[in-house]
PLY file of the C-alpha trace (Angstrom):
ply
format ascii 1.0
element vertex 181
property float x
property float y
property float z
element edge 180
property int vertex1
property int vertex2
end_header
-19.09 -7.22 19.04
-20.58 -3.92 19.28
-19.70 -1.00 21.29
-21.30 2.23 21.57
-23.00 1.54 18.43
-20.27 1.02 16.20
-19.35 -2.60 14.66
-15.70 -3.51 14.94
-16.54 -5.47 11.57
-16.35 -3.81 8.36
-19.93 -3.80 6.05
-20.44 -7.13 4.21
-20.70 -5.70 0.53
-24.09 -6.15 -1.35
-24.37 -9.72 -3.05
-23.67 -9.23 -6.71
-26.15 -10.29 -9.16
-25.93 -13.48 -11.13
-23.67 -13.50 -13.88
-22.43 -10.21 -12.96
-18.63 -9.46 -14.48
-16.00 -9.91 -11.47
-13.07 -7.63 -11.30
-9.97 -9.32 -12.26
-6.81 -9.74 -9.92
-3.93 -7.75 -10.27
-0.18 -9.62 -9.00
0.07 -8.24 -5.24
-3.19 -6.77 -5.08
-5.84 -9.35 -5.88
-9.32 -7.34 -6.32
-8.55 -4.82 -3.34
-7.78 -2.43 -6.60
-11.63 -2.38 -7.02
-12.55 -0.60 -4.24
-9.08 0.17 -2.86
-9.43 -1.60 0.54
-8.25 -4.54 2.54
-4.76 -3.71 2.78
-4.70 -1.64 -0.47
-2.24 1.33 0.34
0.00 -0.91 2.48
0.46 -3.23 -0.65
1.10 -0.09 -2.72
3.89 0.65 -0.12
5.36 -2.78 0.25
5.24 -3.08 -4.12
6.76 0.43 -4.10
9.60 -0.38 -2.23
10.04 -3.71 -3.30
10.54 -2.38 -7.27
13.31 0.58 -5.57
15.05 -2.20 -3.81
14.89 -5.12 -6.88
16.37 -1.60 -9.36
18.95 -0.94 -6.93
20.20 -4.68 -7.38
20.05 -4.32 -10.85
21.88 -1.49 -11.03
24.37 -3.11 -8.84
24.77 -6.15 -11.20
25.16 -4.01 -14.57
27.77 -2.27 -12.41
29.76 -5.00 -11.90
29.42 -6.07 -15.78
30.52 -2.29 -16.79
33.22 -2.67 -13.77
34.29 -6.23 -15.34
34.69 -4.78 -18.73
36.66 -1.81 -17.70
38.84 -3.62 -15.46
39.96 -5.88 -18.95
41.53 -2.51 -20.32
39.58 -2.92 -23.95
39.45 1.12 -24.12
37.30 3.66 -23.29
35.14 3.20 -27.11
34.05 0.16 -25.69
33.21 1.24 -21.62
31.36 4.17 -23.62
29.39 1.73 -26.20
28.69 -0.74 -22.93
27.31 2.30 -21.23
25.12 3.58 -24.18
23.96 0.21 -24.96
22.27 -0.29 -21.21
20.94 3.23 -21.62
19.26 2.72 -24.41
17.85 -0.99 -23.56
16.40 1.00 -20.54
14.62 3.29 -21.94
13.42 1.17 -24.38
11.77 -1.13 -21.47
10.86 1.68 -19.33
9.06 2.86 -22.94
7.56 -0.67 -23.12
6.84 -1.12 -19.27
4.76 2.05 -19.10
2.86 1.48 -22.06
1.77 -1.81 -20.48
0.76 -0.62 -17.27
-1.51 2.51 -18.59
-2.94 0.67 -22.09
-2.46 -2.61 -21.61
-0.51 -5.22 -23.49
-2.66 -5.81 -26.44
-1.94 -2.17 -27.32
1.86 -2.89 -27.82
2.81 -2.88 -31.87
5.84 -2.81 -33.58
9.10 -3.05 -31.77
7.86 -3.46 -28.08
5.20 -6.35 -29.56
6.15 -9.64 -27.75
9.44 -10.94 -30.06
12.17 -13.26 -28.59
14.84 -11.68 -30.52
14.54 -8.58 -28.38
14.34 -10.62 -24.92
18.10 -9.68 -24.48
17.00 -5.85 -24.68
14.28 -6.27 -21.58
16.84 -8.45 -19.67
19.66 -5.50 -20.01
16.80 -2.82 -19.53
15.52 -4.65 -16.77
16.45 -1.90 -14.18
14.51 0.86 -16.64
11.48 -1.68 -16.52
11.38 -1.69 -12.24
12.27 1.94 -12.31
8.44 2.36 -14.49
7.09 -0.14 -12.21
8.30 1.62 -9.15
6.71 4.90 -10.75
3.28 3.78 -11.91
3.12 2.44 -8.30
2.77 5.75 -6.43
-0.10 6.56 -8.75
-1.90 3.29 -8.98
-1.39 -0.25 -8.76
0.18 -1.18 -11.39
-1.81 -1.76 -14.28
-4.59 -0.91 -12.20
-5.84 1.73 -15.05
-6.44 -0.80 -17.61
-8.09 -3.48 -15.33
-10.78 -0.86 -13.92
-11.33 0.27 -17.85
-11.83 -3.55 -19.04
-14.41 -3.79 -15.18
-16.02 -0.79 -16.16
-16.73 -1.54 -19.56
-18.05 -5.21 -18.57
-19.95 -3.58 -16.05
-21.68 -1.40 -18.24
-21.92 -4.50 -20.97
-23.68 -6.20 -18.62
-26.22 -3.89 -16.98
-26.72 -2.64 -20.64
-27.87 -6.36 -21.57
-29.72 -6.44 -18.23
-31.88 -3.46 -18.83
-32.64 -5.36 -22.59
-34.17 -7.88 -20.89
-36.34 -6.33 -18.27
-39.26 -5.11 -20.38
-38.59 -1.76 -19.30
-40.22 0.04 -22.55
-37.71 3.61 -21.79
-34.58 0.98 -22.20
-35.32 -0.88 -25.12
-34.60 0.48 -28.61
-37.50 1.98 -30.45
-39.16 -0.26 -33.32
-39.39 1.27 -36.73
-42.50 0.81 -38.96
-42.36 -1.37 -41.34
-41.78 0.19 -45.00
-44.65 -1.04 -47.84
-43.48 -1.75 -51.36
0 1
1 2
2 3
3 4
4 5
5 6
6 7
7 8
8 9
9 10
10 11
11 12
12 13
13 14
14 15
15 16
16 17
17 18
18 19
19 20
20 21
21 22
22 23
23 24
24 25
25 26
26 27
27 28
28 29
29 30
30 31
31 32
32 33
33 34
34 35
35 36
36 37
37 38
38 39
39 40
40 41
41 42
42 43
43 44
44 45
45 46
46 47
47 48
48 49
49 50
50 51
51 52
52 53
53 54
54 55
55 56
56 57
57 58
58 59
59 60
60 61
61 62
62 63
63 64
64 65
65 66
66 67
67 68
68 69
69 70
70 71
71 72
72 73
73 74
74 75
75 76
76 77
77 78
78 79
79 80
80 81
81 82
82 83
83 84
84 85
85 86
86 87
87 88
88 89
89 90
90 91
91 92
92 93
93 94
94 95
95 96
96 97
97 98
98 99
99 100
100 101
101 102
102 103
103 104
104 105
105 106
106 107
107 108
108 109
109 110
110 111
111 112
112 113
113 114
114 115
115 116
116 117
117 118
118 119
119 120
120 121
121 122
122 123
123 124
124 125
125 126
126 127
127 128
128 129
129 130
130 131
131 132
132 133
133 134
134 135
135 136
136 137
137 138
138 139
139 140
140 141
141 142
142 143
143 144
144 145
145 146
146 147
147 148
148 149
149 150
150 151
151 152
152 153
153 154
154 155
155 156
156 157
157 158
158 159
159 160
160 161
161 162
162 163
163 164
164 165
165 166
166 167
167 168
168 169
169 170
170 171
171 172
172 173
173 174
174 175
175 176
176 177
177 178
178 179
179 180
């Protein structure tokens, strides 16, 4: 329906090429990230939230275990160690967390590489982990950053292997002469 000139429906975007690289989907977000529409900033919102609410029970649940252990009278050494131990398992996953949502996860090495033995230390540091999420999600979507680097670079893959093939003389690499023995 039109009125006064202006469609209530929103542009139909151009048909893509064939075997032009599609944007992957991000958990929440699908491919709205691309061109940060259909519902975009409302999901960033409702994901924002949702990560301050799931820390909050978290850090509701560690309280109990901290509560649990002071209530047995073992000492103060070992409410202090408790305490120190879920600090440092959260910044460890908030350390991890982050670099996975800005460089993606084939960038982790070492100690925040994918090992079992530490799955304890992301399960304790689990609020650290939402806290990064909940972060990273008033800037972007989260790992939005490395999904528009991996589009972008496809993108230009493929329109660089596209121009190849045109015959366009400008966009094909010069020949050299060849050299007589």
């Amino acid at each position: 329906m039109i009125i006064d000139g202006v469609s209530e429906q929103p542009p139909t975007p151009a048909p893509k090429p064939a075997g032009a690289p599609e944007p992957e989907p991000i958990r929440w977000f699908g491919t709205s990230w691309l061109n940060r529409d259909g519902g975009y900033w409302l999901r960033r919102v409702a994901v924002s939230a949702g990560s301050l609410v799931a820390t909050a029970a978290v850090v509701l649940v560690l309280r109990f275990g901290v509560e649990g252990i002071a209530l047995s009278d073992q000492g103060t050494f070992l409410n202090g160690l408790l305490t120190a131990a879920i600090a440092v398992c959260s910044m460890m996953s908030v350390r991890r967390t982050w670099k996975v949502l800005t460089e993606g996860k084939d960038q982790l090495t070492g100690w925040m590489a994918e090992d079992k033995s530490l799955g304890a230390v992301w399960l304790i540091g689990g609020a650290g982990s939402l806290l990064a999420y909940f972060a990273r999600s008033l800037v972007e979507a989260p790992g939005e950053a490395v999904h528009r680097a991996s589009y972008e670079r496809a993108v230009a893959q493929h329109e660089k292997r596209q121009s190849g093939r045109s015959g366009r003389p400008d966009a094909k690499a010069p020949s050299r002469p060849k050299r007589k023995r």
